[in-house]
N, C-alpha and C positions, 0 to 999 in steps of 0.2 A: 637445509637452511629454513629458518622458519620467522617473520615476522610478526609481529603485535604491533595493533594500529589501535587507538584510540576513538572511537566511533561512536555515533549515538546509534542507539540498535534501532532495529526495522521494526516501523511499521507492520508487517508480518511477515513471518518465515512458513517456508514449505517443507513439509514432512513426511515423506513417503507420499500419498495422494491425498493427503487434511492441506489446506492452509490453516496456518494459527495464527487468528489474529489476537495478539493482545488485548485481552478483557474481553471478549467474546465467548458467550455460554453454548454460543450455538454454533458449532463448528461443522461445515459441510466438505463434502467429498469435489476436490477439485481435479476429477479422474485421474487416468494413469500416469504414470511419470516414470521416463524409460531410464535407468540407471547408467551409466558407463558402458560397463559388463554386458547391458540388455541391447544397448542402442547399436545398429548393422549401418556401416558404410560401406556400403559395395567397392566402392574406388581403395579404401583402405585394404581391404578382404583379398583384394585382387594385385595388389602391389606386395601384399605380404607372403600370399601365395606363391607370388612373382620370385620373391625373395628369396624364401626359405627353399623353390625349385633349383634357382642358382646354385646356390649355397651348396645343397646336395650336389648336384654336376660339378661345381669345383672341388669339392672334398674327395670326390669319388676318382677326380684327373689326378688327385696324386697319387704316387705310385704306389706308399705303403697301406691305402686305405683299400678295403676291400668292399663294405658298403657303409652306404651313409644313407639317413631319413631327416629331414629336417622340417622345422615347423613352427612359424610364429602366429604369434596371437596376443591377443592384449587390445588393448587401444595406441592410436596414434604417437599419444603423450604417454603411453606406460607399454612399449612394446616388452614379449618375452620370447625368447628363443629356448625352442626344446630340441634336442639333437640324440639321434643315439648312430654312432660311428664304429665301425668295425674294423678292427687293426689291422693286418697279417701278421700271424705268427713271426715269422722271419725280419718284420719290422723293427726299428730300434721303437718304442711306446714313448717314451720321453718325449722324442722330437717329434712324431705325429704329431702327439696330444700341443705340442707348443706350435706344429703348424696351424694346427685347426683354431689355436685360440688368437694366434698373431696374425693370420691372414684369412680366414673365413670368417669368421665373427665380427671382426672391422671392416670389411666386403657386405656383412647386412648391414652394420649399422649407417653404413655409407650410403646404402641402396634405400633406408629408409627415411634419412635423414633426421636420425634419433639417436642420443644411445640409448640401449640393450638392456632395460632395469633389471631382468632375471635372467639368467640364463643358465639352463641345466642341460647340461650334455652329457650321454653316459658311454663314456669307451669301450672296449671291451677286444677283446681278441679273436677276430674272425675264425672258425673252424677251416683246416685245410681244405677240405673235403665233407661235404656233407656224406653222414654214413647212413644204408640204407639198412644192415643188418640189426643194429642197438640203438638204444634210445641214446641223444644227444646229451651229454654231461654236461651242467648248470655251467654259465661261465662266469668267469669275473669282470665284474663291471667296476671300474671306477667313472663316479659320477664328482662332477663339476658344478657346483650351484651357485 
């Protein structure tokens, strides 16, 4: 959704660390200015953490998941979830991949109090057994973005 307001523009705007002020030759350094991206809320960091550890311990309580990693980041107002989930072979894939998106993913966005702007998750088919004698064959990933 995007609106357009009719405004008289500012006095000056800030640009990276310049302010600009209109008609000014002489523009000085109004130091750092921490971006989105740049700026650390520890209370956030630590609830997302919070989060994305749940997250995993419940993907992992179902029965057909064999592991799960989970992990957000972003800001407040622009959270992202990154997932990568492993199946069991013997699993129906379908209906994992629909539990994980119906009841784990609305389980963060509940725990954040946000919804979810990105979120890539990549499934993939757990090996039965890891093998000690051959090297492990690539597996298939379906990714979710």
């Amino acid at each position: 959704m995007s609106a357009i307001t009719d405004a008289a523009p500012p006095a000056s705007r800030r640009i990276g660390a310049i302010t600009e002020v209109p008609g000014s030759a002489d523009e000085q350094p109004a130091g750092p200015v921490e971006t989105a991206e740049e700026a650390t809320d520890p209370v956030w960091e630590k609830m997302a953490a919070r989060a994305g550890s749940r997250a995993a311990r419940r993907a992992r309580a179902l029965p057909a998941i064999a592991s799960a990693q989970f992990s957000i980041h972003g800001t407040p107002q622009a959270p992202a979830l990154e997932a990568r989930v492993g199946i069991r072979a013997s699993a129906d894939f379908a209906k994992t991949v629909d539990a994980v998106m119906e009841r784990i993913v609305p389980d963060v966005e509940k725990a954040l109090g946000h919804d979810v702007l990105r979120t890539e998750i990549d499934f993939f088919i757990a090996p039965a057994l890891p093998s000690l004698t051959r090297p492990a064959s690539p597996t298939t990933v379906l990714t979710i973005v």
